[in-house]
Steps between C-alpha positions, in 0.01 A plus 500: 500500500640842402361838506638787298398870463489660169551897472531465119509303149876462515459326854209317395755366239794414726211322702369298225848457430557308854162320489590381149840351658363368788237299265739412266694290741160350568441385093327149499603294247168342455279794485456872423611717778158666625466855677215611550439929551248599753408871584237767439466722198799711540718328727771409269443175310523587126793712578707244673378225211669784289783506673565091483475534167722799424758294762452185244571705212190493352440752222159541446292753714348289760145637616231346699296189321171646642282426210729192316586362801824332438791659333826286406842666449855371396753563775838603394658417799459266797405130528172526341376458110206654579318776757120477518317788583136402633247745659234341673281822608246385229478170614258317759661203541837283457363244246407796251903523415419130375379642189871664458693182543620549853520143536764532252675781599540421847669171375740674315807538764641752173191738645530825745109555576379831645180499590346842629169436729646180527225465831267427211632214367626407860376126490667418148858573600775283595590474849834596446389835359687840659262794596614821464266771696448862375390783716486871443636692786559834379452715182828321335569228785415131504571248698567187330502173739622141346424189624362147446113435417274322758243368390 
């Protein structure tokens, strides 16, 4: 468990930068490496999906999935082929991602999953999924707290 304090987007980038190491060292070699993003509008979750992918080297401008969903990107850097950007807010339940392949992607240890409103789709992820909390605590400040999912 780890709580950090962001002032700005360069520290939410050094932060993503740290979560992205810790996970890395994490990397299942059976399945995709699951993180789910859980805060209110505003708190900080598109920016710090941003942020992962500007620290993979992704080139394409990463915005939020609201109304596609899921988003794939090719990493440039890192041990991942492929970052998946998911957000859930549309969604009423887990077994709606079905549609998308999640079975699939999950399997795919190659995968880097994001999922934003990942309490949505709580009761589809793996167990071995990382939560990463958002919370607006100021104008510019959020506080950004990383840890394993409970179910």
């Amino acid at each position: 468990m780890k709580l950090f304090i962001s002032h700005s987007p360069e520290q939410t980038r050094e932060i993503a930068r740290h979560c992205l190491t810790v996970i890395s060292f994490e990397k299942s070699a059976d399945e995709a490496t699951v993180v789910g993003l859980s805060g209110h509008l505003g708190s900080g979750k598109t920016a710090f999906a941003q942020a992962v992918a500007a620290e993979l080297g992704v080139v394409e401008q990463v915005t939020s999935p609201t109304f596609v969903i899921m988003k794939l990107y090719d990493p440039k850097i890192g041990p991942w082929k492929k970052l998946v950007h998911i957000d859930a807010y549309r969604l009423e339940e887990g077994r709606e991602l079905a549609v998308l392949g999640f079975e699939d992607i999950v399997a795919d240890e190659g995968n880097l999953i994001l999922i934003e409103w990942m309490e949505k789709v709580k009761e589809i992820l793996p167990n071995n999924t990382r939560l990463i909390e958002f919370e607006a605590v100021g104008e510019n400040d959020r506080s950004i707290h990383m840890s394993d999912m409970h179910k």
